[in-house]
C-alpha positions as CSV (number, residue, x, y, z in Angstrom):
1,X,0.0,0.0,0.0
2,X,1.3,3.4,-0.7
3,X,1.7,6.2,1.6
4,X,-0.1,8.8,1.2
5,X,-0.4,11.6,3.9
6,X,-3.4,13.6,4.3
7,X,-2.3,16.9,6.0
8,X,-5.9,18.5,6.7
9,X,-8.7,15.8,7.1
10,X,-12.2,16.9,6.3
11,X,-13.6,15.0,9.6
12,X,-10.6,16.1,11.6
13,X,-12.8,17.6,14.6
14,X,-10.0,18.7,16.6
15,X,-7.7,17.0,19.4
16,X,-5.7,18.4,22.2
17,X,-2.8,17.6,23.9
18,X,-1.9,17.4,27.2
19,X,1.1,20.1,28.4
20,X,3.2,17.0,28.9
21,X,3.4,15.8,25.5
22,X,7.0,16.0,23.5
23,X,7.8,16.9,20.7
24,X,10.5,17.1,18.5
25,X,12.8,20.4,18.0
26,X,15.8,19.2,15.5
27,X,18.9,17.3,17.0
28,X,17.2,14.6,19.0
29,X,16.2,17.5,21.5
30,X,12.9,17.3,22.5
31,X,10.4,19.7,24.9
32,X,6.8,19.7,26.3
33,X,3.7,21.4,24.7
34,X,3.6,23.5,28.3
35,X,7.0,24.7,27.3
36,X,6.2,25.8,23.5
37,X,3.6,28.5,24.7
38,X,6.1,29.5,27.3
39,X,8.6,30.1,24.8
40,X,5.8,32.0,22.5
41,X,4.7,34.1,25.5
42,X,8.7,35.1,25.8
43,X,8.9,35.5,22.0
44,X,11.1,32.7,21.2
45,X,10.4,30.7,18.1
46,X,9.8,27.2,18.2
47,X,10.7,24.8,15.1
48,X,9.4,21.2,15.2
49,X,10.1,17.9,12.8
50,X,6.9,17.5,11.0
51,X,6.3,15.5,7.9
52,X,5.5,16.4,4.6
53,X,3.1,14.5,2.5
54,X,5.5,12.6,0.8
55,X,6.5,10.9,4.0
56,X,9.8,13.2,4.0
57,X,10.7,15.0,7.4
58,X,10.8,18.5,7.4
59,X,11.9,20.9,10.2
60,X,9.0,23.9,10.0
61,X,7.7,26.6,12.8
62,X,5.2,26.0,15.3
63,X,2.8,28.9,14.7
64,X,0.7,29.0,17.8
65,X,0.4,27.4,20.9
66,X,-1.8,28.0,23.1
67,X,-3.7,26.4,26.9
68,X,-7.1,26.2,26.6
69,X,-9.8,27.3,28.9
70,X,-10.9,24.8,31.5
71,X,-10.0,21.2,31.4
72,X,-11.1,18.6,29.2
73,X,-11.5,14.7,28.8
74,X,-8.5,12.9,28.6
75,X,-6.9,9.6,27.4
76,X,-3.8,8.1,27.7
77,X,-2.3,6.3,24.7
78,X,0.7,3.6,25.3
79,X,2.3,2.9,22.9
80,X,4.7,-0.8,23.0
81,X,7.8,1.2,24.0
82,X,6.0,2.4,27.2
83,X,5.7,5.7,26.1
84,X,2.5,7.1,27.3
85,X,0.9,10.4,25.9
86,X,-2.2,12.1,27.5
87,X,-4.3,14.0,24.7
88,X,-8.2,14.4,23.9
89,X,-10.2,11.5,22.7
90,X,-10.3,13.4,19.3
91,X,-6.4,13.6,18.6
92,X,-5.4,11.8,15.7
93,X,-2.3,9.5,15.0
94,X,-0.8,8.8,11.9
95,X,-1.5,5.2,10.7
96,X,1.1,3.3,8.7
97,X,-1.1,4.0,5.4
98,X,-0.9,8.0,5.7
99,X,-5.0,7.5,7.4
100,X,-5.5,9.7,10.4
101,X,-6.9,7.9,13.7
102,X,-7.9,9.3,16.5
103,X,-7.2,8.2,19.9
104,X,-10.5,7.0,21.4
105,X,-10.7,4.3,18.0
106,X,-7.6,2.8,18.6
107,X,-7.0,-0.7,19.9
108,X,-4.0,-3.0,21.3
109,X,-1.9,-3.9,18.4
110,X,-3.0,-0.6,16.4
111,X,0.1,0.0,13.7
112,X,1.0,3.5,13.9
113,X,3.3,5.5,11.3
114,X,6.7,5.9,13.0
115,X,9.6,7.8,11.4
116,X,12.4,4.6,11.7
117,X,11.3,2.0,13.3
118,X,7.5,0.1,13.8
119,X,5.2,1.0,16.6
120,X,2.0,-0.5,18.0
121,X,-0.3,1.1,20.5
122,X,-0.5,-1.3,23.9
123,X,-3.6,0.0,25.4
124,X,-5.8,3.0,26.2
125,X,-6.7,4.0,29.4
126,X,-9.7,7.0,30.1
127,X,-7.9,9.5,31.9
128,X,-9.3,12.2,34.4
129,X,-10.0,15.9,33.0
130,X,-6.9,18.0,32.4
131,X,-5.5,20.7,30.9
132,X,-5.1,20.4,27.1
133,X,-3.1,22.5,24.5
134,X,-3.8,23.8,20.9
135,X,-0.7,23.1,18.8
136,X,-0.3,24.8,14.7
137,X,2.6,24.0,12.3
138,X,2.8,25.9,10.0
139,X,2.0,24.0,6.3
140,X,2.2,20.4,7.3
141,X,-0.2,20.8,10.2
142,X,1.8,17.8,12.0
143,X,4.7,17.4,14.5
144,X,6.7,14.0,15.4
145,X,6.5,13.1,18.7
146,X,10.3,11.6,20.1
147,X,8.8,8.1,20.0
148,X,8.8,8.8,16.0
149,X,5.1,8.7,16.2
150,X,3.4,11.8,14.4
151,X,0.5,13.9,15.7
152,X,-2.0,16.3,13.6
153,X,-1.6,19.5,14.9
């Protein structure tokens, strides 16, 4: 099957992060959402890895970031590595096709697109509210998380 990346689904009805998610900023150096509108609010711009529809990496600006109002329901997605990361039911993951799926349909043993190396999602687990976060990149509308997973913006 071919990969083929849609960068701004028609359905896509909008997932949140929690401030604890990662993701990528060049170099193997990594920081949390929380810290991206930090940096905003002190003016510093933020470049993440994102990727572009033909499955290439690119390194592009983060063009808003942002807390929203009030708390939210969240889920925990974990992935087979043990890396865990807390985002709205509607957040979608790249799947190994270029498909967009969002957290609250996936399943253990879920393929996800990962930049080098296979992953498979180990469970999901309802999670408390919390604080979510907006996140925009610019063009691609996508950012790779450190586990090489990528997230729609």
């Amino acid at each position: 099957m071919a990969f083929l990346l849609d960068p701004t689904p028609t359905d896509h009805t909008g997932g949140f992060v929690a401030g604890d998610t990662r993701i990528l900023l060049g170099g193997g150096i990594s920081v949390s959402v929380a810290d991206v509108v930090e940096r905003q609010h002190r003016g510093v711009e933020t470049r993440t890895d994102a990727l572009d529809v033909d499955g290439t990496v690119r390194h592009v600006k983060v063009s808003m970031a942002r807390r929203l109002d009030g708390d939210a329901a969240t889920v925990t997605v974990t992935l087979d590595d043990g890396t865990a990361i807390h985002c709205s039911p509607g957040q979608l993951f790249l799947g190994p096709s270029g498909a967009w799926l969002p957290a609250e349909g996936l399943a253990p043993g879920t393929a996800l697109f990962a930049a080098g190396h296979a992953r498979t999602v180990d469970h999901v687990t309802p999670r408390e509210h919390h604080a979510v976060y907006e996140i925009r990149v610019e063009h691609l509308h996508n950012m790779v998380h450190p586990s090489g997973i990528v997230l729609h913006d």
